[in-house]
C-alpha positions in Angstrom: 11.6 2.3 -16.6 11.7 0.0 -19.7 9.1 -0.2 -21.6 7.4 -3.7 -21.8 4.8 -5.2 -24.4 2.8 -7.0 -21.1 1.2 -4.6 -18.4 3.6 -4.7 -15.3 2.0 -5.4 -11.9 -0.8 -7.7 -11.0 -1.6 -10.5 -13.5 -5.0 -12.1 -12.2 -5.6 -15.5 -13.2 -9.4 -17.4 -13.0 -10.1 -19.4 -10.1 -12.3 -22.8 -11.6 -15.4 -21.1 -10.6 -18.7 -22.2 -12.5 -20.5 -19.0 -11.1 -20.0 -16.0 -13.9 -21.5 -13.9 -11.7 -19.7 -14.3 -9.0 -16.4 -14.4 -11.2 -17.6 -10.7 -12.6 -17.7 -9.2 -9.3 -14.1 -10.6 -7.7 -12.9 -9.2 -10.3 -14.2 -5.9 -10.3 -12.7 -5.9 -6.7 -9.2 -7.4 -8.3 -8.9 -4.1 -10.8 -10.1 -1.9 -8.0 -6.8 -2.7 -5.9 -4.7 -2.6 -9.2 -5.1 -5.6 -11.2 -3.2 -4.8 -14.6 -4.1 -8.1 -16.6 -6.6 -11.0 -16.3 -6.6 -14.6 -17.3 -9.1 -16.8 -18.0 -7.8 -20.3 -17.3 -10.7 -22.8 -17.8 -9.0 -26.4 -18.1 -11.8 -28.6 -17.7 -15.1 -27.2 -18.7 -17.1 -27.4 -22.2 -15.8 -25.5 -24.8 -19.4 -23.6 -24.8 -19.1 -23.0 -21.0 -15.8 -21.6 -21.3 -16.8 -19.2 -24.0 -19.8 -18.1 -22.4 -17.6 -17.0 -19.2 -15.1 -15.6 -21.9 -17.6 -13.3 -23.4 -19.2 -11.9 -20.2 -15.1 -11.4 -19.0 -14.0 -9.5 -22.2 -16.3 -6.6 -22.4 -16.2 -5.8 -18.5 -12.2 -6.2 -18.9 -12.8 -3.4 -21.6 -14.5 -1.1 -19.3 -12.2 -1.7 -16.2 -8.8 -1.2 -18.5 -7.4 -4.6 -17.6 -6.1 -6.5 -20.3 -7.9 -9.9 -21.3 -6.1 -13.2 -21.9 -7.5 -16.8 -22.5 -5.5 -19.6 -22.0 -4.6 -22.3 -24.6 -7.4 -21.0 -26.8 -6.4 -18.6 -29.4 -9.2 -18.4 -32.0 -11.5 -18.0 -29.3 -9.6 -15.1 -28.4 -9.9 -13.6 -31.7 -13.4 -14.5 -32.0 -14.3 -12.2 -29.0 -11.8 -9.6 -29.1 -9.7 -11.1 -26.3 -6.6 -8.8 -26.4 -4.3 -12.1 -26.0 -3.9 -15.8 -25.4 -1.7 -17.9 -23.1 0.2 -20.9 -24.7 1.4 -23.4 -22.6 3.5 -26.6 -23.4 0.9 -28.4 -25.3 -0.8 -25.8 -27.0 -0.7 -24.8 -30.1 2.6 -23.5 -31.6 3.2 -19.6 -30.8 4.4 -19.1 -33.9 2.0 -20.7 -35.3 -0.5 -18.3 -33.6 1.6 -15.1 -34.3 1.2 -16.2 -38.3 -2.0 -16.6 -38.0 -3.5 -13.8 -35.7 -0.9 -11.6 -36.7 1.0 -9.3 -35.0 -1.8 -7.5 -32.6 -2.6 -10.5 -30.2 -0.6 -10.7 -26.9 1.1 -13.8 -26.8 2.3 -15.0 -23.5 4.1 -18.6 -23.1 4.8 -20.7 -20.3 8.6 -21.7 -19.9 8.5 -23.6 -16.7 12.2 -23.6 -15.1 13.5 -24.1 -18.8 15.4 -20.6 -20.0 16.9 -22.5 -22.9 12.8 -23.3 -23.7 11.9 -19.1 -23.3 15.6 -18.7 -25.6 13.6 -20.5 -28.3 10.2 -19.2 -27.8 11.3 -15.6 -27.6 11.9 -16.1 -32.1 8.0 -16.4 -32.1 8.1 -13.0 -30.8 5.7 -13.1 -27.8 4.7 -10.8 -25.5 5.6 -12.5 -22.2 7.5 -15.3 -21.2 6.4 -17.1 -18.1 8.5 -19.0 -15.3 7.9 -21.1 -12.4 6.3 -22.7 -10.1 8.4 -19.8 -7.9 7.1 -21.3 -4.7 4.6 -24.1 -3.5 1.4 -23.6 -5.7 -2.6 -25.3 -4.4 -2.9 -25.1 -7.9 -0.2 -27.4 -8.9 1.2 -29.0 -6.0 3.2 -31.1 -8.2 4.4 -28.5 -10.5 7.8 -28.6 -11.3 9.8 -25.6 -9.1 11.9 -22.6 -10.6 14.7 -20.8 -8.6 14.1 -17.0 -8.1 17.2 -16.7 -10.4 15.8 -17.9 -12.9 13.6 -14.8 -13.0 17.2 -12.6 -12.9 18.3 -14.6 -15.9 15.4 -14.0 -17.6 15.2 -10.3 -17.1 18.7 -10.1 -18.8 17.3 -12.4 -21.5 14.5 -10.1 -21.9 16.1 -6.8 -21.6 18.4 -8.0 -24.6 15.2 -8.3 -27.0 14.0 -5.1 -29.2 12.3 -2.3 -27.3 9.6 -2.3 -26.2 10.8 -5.6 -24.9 8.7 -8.8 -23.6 7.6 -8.7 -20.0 8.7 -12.0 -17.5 6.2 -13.4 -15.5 6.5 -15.4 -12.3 3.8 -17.9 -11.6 3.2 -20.1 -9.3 2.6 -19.4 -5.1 2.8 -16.1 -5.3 1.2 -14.3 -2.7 0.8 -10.4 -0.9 3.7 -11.6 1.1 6.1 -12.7 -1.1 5.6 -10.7 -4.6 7.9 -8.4 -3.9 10.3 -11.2 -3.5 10.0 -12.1 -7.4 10.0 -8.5 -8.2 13.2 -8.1 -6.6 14.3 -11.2 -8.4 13.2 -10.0 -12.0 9.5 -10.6 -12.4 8.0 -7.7 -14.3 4.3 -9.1 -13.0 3.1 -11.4 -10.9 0.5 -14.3 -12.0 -1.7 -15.3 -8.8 -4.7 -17.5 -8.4 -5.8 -18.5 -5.1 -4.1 -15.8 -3.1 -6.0 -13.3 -5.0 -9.5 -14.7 -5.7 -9.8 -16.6 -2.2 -8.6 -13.7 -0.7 -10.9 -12.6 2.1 -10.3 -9.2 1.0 -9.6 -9.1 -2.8 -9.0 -5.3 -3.4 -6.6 -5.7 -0.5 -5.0 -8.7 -1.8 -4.7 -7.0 -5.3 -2.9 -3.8 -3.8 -0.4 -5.8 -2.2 0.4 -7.9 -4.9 0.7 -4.9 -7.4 2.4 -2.5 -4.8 6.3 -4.1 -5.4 5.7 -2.9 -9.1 4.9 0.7 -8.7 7.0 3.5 -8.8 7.0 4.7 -6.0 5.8 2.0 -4.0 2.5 2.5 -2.3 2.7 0.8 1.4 2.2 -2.6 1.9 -1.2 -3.4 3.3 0.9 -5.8 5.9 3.4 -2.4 6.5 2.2 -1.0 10.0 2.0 2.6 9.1 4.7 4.9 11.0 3.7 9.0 11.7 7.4 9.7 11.1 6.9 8.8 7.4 6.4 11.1 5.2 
């Protein structure tokens, strides 16, 4: 299996949930069913409020060994020992942010349904590149959509890149029923939201979305189980 610079599997991202607490123990229950990376994705909140909740996040990431990523903000990133930041189309400049952080902070970047965008970003050397929406998103309802080969193009795209190479992400409406559908199509990992963290079962919710990446498999939580398996 190729080696990637991006954890492959479950990529949680933060629901817009005020309560830390509450935010601490999902995802304790997220790592428990797999969850490889974590997100914190804080649009709208004070700067302080967002680095209290990033502060709380990046030592308990530590001890779970899931990797820790802020979006948009890369100095508060450094400033806590995230291990990465997430740049989207009006952030800051990723190679901007490789200059200046050097070359030990995961970059990931957000290339919508654009692979001529992720051909240009790829110079700036970043960890990830990021497509989609993949299917309808509650998160972004109007977010522009991808096609699922998109992700095959960008595997190819990725895979020509030096070893170990940069992971693709599909974002965007993913769910326990469909993830293996973009890791069929290319996705290395899967970045979910709401079908993760709303999840009446979360450890469940993480297994199934990490399952389509292991090797071998593990069953499906949705797979009725079958005494002639083996």
């Amino acid at each position: 299996m190729t080696a990637l610079r991006f954890p492959r599997g479950l990529y949680g991202i933060t629901p817009e949930w005020d309560d830390t607490d509450r935010l601490l123990d999902a995802v304790r229950l997220a790592a428990a069913g797999g969850m490889s990376a974590l997100q914190l994705r804080r649009k709208s909140i004070p700067d302080v409020e967002r680095a209290a909740q990033a502060r709380a996040l990046a030592p308990l990431c530590r001890e779970l060994g899931v990797v820790f990523l802020i979006n948009d903000h890369w100095r508060l990133a450094l400033e806590i020992g995230a291990d990465g930041v997430h740049l989207g189309r009006d952030d800051a400049d990723p190679a901007l942010v490789r200059k200046e952080a050097g070359p030990d902070l995961l970059i990931g970047v957000s290339c919508y349904n654009e692979l001529d965008r992720a051909r240009r970003l790829l110079a700036a050397d970043p960890d990830y590149i990021a497509f989609g929406a993949m299917f309808p998103s509650p998160t972004k309802p109007q977010a522009v959509r991808a096609p699922l080969s998109l992700l095959t193009q960008a595997r190819e795209l990725a895979e020509g890149c030096a070893q170990p190479r940069p992971a693709v992400v599909a974002i965007g409406g993913i769910t326990p029923v469909n993830a293996a559908i973009a890791a069929k199509s290319g996705a290395d990992c899967v970045a979910v939201i709401t079908a993760l963290f709303e999840a009446p079962d979360i450890t469940a919710a993480a297994q199934a979305c990490a399952a389509p990446f292991l090797t071998p498999p593990k069953r499906s939580w949705r797979e009725p189980f079958n005494a002639s398996d083996p």
